[in-house]
VOGU-3710 file (C-alpha; in Angstrom, 3 decimals, decimal comma):
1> xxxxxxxxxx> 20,975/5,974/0,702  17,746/7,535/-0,532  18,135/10,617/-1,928  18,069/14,158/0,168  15,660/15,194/-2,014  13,000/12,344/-1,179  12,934/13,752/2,778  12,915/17,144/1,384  10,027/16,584/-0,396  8,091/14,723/2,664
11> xxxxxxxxxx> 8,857/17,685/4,994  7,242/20,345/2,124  4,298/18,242/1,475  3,691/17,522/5,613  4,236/21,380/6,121  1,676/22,538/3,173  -0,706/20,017/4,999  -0,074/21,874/8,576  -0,343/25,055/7,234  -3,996/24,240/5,033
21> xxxxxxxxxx> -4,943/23,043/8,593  -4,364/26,111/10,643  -5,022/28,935/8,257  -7,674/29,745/5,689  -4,777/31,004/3,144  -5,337/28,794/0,198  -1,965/29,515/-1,918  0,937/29,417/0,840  -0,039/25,475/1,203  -0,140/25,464/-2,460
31> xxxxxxxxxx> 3,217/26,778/-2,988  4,964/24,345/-0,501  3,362/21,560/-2,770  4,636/22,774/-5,966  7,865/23,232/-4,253  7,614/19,874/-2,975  7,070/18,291/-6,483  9,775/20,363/-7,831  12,033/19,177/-5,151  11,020/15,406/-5,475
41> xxxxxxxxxx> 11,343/15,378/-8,816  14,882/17,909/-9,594  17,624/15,496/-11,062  20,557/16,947/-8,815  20,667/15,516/-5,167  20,808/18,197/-3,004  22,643/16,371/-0,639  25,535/19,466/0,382  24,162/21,885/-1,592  24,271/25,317/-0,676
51> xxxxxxxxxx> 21,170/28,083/-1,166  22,135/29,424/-4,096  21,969/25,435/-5,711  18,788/24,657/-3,754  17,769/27,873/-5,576  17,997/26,788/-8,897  15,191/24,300/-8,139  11,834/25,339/-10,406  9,096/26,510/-8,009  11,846/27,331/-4,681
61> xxxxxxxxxx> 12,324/30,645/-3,969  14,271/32,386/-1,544  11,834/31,925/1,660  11,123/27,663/0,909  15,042/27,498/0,053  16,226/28,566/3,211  13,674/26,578/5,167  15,371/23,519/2,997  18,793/24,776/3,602  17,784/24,476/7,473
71> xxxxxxxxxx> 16,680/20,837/7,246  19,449/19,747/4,902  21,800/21,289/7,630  20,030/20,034/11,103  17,678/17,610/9,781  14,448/19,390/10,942  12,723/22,607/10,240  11,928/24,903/13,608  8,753/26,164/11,745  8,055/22,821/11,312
81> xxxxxxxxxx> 8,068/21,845/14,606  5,871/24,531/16,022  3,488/23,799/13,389  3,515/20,235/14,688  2,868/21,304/17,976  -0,130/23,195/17,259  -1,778/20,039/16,040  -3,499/17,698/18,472  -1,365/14,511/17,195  -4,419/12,145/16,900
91> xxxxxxxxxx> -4,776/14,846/13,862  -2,299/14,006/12,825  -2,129/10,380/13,009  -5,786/10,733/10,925  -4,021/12,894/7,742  -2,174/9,270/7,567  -5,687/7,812/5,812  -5,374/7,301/2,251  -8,119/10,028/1,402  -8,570/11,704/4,729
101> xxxxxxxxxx> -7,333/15,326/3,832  -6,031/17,513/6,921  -8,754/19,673/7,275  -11,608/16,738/7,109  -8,783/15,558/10,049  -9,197/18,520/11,846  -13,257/18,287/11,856  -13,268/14,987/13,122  -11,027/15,649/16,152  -12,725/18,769/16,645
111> xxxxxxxxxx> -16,477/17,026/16,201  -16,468/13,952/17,354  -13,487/13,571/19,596  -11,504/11,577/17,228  -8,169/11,060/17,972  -6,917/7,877/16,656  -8,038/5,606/13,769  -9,355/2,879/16,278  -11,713/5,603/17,553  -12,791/6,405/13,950
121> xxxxxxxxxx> -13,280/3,358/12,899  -15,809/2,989/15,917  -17,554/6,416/14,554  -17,889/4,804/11,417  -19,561/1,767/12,754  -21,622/3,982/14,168  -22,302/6,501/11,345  -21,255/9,368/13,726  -19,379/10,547/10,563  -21,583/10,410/7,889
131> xxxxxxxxxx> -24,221/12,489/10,309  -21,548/15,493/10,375  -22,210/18,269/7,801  -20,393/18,204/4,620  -19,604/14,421/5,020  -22,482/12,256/4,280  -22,595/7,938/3,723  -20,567/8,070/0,208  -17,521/10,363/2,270  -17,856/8,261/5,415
141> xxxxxxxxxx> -17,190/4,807/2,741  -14,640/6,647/0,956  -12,444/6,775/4,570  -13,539/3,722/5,698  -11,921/2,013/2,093  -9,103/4,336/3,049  -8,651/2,516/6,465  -8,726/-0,560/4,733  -6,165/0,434/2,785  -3,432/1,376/4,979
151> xxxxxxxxxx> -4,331/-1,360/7,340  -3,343/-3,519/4,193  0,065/-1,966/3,681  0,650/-2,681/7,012  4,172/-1,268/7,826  5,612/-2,014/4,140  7,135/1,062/1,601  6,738/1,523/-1,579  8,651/-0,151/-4,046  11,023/2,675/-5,338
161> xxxxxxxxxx> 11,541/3,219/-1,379  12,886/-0,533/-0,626  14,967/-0,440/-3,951  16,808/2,489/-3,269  17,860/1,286/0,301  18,864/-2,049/-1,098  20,725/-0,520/-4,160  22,627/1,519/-1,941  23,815/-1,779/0,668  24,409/-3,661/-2,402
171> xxxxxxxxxx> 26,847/-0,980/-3,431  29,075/-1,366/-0,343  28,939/-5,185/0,259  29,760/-5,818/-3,787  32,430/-4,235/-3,511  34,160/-6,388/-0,904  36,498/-8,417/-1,916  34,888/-11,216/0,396  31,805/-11,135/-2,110  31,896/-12,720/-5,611
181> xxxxxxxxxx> 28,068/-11,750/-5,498  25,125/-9,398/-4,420  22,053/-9,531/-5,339  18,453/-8,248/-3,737  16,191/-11,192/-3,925  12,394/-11,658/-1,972  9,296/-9,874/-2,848  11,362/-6,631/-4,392  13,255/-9,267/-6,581  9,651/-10,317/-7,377
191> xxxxxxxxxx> 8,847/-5,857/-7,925  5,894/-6,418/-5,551  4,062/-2,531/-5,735  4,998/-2,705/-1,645  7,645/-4,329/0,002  7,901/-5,064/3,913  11,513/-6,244/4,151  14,378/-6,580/1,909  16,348/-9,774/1,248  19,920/-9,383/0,340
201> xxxxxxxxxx> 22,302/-12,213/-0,769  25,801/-11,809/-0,570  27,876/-15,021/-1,745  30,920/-15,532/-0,621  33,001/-18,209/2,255  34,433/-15,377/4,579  30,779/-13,841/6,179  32,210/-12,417/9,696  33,535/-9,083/7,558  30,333/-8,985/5,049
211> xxxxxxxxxx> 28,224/-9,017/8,172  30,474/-6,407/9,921  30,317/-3,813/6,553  26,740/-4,432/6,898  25,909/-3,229/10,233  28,012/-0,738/10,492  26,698/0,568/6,833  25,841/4,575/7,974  22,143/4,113/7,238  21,788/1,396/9,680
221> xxxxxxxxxx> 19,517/2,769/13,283  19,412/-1,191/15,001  20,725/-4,246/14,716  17,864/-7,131/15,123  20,442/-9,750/15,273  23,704/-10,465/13,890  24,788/-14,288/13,326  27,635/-16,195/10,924  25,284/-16,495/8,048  22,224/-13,860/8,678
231> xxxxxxxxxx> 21,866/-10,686/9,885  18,825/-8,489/10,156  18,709/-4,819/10,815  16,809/-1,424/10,975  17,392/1,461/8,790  17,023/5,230/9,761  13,622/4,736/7,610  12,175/1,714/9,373  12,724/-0,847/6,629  13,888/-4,406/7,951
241> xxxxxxxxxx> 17,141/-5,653/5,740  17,644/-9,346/6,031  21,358/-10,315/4,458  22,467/-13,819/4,625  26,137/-14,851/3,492  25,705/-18,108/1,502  28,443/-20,653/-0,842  28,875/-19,577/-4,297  28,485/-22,756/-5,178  25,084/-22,939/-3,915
251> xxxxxxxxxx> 23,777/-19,237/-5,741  20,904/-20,411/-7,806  19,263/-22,392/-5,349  19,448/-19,551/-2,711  18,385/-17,417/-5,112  15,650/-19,677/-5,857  14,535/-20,184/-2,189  14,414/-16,795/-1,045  13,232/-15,147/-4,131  9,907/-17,249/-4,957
261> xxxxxxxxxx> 6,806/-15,930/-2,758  5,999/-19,130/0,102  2,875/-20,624/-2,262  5,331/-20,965/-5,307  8,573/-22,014/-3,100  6,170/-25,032/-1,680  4,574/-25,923/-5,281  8,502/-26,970/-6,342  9,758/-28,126/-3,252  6,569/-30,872/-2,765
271> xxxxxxxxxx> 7,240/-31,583/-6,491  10,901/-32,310/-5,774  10,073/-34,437/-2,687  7,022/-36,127/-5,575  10,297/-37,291/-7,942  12,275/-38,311/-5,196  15,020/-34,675/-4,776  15,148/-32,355/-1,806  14,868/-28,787/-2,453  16,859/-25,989/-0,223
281> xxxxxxxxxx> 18,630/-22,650/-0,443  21,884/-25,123/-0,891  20,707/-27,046/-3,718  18,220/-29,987/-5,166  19,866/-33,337/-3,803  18,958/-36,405/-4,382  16,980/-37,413/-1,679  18,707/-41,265/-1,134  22,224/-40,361/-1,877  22,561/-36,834/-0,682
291> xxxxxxxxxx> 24,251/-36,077/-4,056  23,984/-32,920/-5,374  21,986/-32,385/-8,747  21,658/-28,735/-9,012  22,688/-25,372/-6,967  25,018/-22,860/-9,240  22,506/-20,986/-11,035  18,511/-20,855/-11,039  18,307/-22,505/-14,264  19,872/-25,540/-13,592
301> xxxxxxxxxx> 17,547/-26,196/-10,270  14,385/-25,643/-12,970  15,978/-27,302/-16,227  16,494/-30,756/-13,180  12,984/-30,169/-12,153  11,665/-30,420/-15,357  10,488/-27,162/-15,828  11,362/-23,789/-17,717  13,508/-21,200/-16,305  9,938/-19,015/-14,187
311> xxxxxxxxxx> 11,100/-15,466/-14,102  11,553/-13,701/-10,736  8,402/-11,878/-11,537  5,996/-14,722/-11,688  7,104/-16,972/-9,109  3,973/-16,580/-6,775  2,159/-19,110/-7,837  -0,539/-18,215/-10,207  -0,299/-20,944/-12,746  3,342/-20,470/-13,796
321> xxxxxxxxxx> 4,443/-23,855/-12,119  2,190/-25,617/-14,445  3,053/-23,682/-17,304  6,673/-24,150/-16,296  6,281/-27,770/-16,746  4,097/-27,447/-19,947  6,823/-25,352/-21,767  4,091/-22,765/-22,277  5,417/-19,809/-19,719  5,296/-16,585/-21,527
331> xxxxxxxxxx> 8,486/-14,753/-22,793  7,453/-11,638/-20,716  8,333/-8,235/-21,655  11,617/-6,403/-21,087  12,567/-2,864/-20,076  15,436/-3,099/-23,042  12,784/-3,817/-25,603  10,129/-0,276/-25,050  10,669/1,136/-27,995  9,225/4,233/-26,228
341> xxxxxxxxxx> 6,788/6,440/-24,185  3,641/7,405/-24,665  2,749/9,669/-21,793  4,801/12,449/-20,391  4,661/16,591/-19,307  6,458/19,196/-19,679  6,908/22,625/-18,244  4,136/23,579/-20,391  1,572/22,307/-17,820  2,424/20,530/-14,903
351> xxxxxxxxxx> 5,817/19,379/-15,624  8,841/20,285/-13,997  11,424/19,872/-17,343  11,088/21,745/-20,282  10,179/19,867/-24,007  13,873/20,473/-24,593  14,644/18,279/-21,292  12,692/15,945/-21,478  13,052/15,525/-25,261  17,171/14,698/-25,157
361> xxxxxxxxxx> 16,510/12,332/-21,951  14,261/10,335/-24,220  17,225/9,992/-26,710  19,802/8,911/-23,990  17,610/6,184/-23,202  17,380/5,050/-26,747  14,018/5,460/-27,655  12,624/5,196/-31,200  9,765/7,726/-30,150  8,670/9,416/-27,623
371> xxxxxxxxxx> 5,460/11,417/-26,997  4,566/14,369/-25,160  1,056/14,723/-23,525  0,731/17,748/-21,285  -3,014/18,316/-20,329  -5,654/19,369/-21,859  -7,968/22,906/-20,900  -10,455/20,687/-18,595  -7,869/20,673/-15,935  -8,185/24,240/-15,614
381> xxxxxxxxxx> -5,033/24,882/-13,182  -3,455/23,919/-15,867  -4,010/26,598/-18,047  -3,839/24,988/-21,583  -5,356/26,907/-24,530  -5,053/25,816/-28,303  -2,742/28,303/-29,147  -0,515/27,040/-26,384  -0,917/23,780/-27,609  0,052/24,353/-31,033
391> xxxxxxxxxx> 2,857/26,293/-30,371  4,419/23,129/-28,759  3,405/21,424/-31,742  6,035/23,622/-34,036  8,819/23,339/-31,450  8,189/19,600/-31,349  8,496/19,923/-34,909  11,788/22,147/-34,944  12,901/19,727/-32,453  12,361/16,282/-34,860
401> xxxxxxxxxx> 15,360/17,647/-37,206  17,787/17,399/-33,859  16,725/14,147/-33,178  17,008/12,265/-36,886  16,801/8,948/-34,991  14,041/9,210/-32,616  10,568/9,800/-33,690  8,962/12,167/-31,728  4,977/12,519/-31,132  3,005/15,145/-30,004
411> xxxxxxxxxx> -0,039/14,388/-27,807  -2,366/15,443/-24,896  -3,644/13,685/-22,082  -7,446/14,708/-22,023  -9,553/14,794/-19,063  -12,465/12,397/-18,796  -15,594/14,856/-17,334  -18,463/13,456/-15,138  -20,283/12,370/-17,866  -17,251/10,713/-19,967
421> xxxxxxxxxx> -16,708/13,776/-22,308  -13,202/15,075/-23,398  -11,351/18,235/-23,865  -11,985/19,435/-27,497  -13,824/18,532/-30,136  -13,174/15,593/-32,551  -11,430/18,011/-35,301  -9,074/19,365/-33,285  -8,382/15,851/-31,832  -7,753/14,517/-34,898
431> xxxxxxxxxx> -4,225/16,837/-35,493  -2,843/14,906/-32,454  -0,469/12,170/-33,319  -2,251/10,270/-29,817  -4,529/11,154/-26,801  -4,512/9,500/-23,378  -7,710/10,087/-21,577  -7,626/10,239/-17,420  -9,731/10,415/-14,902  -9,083/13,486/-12,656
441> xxxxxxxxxx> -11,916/14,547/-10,878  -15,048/13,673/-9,120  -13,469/10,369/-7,718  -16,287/9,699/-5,798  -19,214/9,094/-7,809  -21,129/6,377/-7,682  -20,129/2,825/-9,658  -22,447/3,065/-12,288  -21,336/6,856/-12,945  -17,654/6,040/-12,751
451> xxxxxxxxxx> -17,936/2,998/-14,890  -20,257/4,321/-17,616  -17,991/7,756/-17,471  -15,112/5,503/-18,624  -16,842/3,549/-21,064  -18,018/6,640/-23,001  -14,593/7,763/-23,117  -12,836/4,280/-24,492  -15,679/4,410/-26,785  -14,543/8,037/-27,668
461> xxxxxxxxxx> -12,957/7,286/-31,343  -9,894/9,655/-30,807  -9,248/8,129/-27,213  -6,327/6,048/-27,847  -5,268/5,107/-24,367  -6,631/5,239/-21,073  -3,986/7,042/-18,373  -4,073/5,611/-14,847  -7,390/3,703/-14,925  -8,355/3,236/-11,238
471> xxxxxxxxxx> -6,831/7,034/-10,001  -5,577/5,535/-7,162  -2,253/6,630/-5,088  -0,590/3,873/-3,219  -0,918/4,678/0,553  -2,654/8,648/-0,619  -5,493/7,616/-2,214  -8,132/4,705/-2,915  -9,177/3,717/-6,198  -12,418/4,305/-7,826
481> xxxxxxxxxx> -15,357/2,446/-7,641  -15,113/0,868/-11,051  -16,857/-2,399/-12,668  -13,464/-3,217/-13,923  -15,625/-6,230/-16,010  -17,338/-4,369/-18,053  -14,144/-1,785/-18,299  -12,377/-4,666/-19,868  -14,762/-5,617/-22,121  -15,347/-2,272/-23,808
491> xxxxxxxxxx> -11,787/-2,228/-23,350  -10,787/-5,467/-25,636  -13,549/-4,695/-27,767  -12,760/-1,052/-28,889  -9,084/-1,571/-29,174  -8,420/1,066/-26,997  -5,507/0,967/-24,926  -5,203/0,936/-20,854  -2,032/2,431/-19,239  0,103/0,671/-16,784
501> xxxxxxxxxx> 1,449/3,855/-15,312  4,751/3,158/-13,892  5,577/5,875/-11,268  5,565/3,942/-7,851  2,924/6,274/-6,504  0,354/4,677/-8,575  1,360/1,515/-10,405  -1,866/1,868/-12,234  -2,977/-1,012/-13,647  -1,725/-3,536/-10,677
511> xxxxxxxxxx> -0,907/-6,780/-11,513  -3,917/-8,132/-11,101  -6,139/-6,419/-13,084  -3,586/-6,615/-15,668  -3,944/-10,259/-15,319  -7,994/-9,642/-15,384  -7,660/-7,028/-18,716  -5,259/-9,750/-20,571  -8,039/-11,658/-20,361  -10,129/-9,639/-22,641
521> xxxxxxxxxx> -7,718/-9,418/-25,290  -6,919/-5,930/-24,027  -3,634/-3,971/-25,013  -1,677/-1,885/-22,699  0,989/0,821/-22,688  3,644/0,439/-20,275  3,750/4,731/-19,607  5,644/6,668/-16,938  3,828/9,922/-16,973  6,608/11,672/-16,303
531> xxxxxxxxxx> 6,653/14,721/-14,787  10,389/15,587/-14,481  13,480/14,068/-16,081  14,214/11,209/-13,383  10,363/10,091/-13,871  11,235/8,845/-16,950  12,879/6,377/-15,295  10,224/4,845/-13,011  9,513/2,589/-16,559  11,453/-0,182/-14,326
541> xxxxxxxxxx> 8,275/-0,456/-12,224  5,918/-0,365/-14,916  7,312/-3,038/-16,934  7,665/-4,992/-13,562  3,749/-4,928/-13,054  3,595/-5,776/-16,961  5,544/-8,931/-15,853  3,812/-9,751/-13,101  0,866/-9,632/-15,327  2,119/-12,129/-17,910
551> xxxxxxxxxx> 2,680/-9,568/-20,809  4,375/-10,464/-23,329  5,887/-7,492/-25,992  3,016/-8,176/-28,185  0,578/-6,843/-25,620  2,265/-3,730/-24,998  1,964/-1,127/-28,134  5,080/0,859/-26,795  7,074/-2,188/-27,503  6,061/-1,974/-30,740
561> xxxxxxxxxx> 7,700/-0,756/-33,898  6,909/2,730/-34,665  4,916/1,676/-37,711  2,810/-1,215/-36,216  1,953/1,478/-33,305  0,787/3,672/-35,885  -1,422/1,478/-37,703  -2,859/0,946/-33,611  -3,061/4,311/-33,406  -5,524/4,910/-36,682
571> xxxx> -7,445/1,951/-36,465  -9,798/3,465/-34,649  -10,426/7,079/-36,095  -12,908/8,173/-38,572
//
């Protein structure tokens, strides 16, 4: 199961939102999101734990730890629930806009009688909202392209979400001794940024017991349906889990056929029927005789179609079919071969690890570097000041003689202003051993503003990357208005690098625009921006949006060696 600490977190964050709804107090709300972060991102579940463990989380003191200790114990929060009923719910329906902030919710129940998002979208249509005070035409687009949005996702989770349900089912029915296999396969298999429902594959020739571990697994709520080979059911978060019991025998073809996205499973399945096969979750046949050709494993069905063996990740057909049969897929790039990370905090600013943390995580992955980039003064809640920042620079280098094998680099992500300008000047820049440069502010200004903001900055000569290009939040918050063209371009052209930020909130490049950027010759860092120890492990998704883009290691600079990154890394200063 997910961890305790993920519904922990949700219940913190919806709380802080109540409370910045119903009082004027600016820093209780505040609090109960820092806790909430802390929570979310603390490496010990806190599944059991009792207060004086919940205590030992950064940012939870005694008054937020019991209210956890409550909902760990019951599985609700009696403050919570009085909050909740002092909220109209269509208010609360409306803080479920990617964008829409609670107390913008509040003013449009309060002002216009909104109570639903059918009813806002009408006010939109008929500019009730940008008439109220405060809101205006560019706030009344900005929730609009929030509507869109969530309408979009539709009823799917996050990626990080579906894999942790399925990693935990997986768990249980592997270890049957009916199963010789278990795999997740579908759209997660394919690390799609959302996921609707999760395909599971068990192989094996006794199903009735697989199917019975499966619905009686402790996280199932309903059972859909429950047949010899399939079964579908609900889990206590809403997420559909499909698991069908299949001969191992036939693996590779099931894998195949419930893997690839519907577009790419018809491409090979009308090119089998074109050279006379029969393509199914059992095998390729030959379509006269009946005989089987190919089944056991995935590359067999491709190598007797004629093709290359199309990684999980591309099979949704955007041109890998006919690469496949060219010989001219890419080899795309790995999680085992990042050679390191380029963008992470620390305690320092935002961060809930300390250098020290952080630092000897780094090392247990393997890394040959790893940089720290805690912000910059521009972010002013922050609270960086050169001497700050240069004090981590001598424990970063006190800390390079404990770590011999791992090359550690000390950097800053900067803060893109209005007009494109960065913290500090180019001087004090120059010290840094890399810079990241992020938008962070003013997400609403116009497309020309945004787009020449971010082309002053990648032409900045000390701006080596670019963190999280298009700001957005997946399900939280829209992207920026951004001529993503002409991004590209300057992009390519420069040299400068563009982040694919991996943690599943963001997923920053998507896939397509990495698709779009590869175009312009542009190179990319596969980054996690971590924030606490078990960020650094979101790098999964990153590199699976890297995939999905077609990247091979020689477009992503943190797959390079240490010494080719470096010569990236100078190229463009003075």
């Amino acid at each position: 199961m997910p961890r305790a600490n993920d519904a922990v977190e949700a219940m913190l964050i919806e709380y802080a939102d109540l409370l910045s709804i119903l009082f004027e107090d600016p820093y209780k709300p505040r609090a109960y999101e820092k806790a909430a972060r802390a929570v979310g991102g603390y490496s010990v579940d806190l599944e059991g734990k009792d207060l004086p463990e919940i205590l030992k989380v950064p940012a939870v003191g005694r008054s937020i730890g019991e209210k956890i200790q409550e909902f760990l114990t019951t599985g609700e929060l009696a403050e919570l629930e009085e909050l909740r009923e002092r909220i109209p719910p269509g208010v609360r329906g409306l803080m479920s806009i990617p964008g829409l902030g609670p107390k913008k919710a509040m003013v449009l129940h309060q002002e216009l009688g909104v109570g639903s998002v059918d009813e806002l979208v009408a006010a939109i249509e008929q500019d009730r909202v940008a008439a109220l005070p405060r809101f205006g035409a560019k706030t009344q687009e900005n929730i609009a392209r929030g509507i869109r949005q969530m309408q979009a996702a539709g009823g799917r989770v996050k990626i990080d979400v579906a894999l942790g349900v399925a990693e935990t089912f997986l768990e249980l029915l592997g270890s049957l001794p009916e199963a010789t296999r278990a795999a997740y396969a579908g759209s997660l298999r394919r690390m799609k940024e959302t996921i609707g429902d999760v395909d599971l594959l068990v192989a094996g020739s006794d199903a009735p017991p697989v199917m019975e571990a499966f619905v009686t697994h402790p996280s199932v709520a309903r059972v859909l349906a429950k047949g010899d080979t399939k079964t579908s059911v609900v889990t206590d978060l809403g997420l559909q889990l499909d698991l069908r019991v299949i001969p191992d025998e036939a693996w590779g073809a099931a894998m195949i056929y419930f893997t690839g996205s519907k577009p790419h499973n018809i491409r090979i399945r009308e090119m089998a029927v074109r050279r006379g096969l029969k393509l199914s979750e059992y095998g390729l046949f030959d379509a006269k005789s009946g005989d089987l050709l190919a089944a056991e494993s995935e590359e067999s069905v491709y190598e007797r179609l004629g093709m290359q063996f199309v990684e999980p990740t591309l099979r949704e057909d955007r041109g890998e079919v006919e690469a496949a049969l060219a010989g001219e897929l890419p080899v795309v790039v790995t999680e085992r071969q990042l050679k390191g990370d380029l963008h992470t905090h620390t305690n320092l600013t935002d961060g809930l690890a300390s250098l020290e943390e952080m630092v000897a995580r780094a090392a247990e992955l393997g890394y040959a570097y790893f940089a720290i980039t805690d912000h910059a003064p521009n972010l002013y809640m922050q609270r960086m000041t050169e001497e700050k920042i240069l004090a981590q620079r001598s424990r970063i280098e006190k800390l390079r003689r404990t770590y011999p094998k791992m090359t550690l680099l000390h950097g800053t992500e900067l803060n893109i202003d209005p007009d494109g300008e960065v913290d500090w000047d180019g001087p004090f820049l120059a010290d840094f051993d890399l810079t990241v440069a992020s938008v962070h502010s003013h997400f609403t200004q116009s497309r020309d503003e945004m787009t020449a903001r971010v082309i002053r900055a990648i032409e900045n000569p000390y701006v080596d990357i670019i963190g999280h290009l298009t700001t957005r939040q997946i399900g939280k918050r829209p992207p920026v208005d951004l001529d993503l063209e002409a991004v590209f371009e300057a992009a390519g052209r420069t040299g400068t690098a563009i982040e694919i930020n991996s943690h599943p909130d963001r997923l920053d490049l998507s896939d397509e625009h990495v698709l779009w950027a590869r175009r312009h010759g542009v190179r990319f860092a596969v980054n996690t921006d971590a924030h606490a120890v078990p960020h650094l492990d979101h790098r999964r998704f990153g590199v699976g949006m890297a995939q999905r883009g077609w990247l091979t290691k020689d477009d992503v600079i943190n797959a390079w060696p240490l010494r080719k990154l470096q010569r990236f890394l100078a190229a463009g200063r003075p």
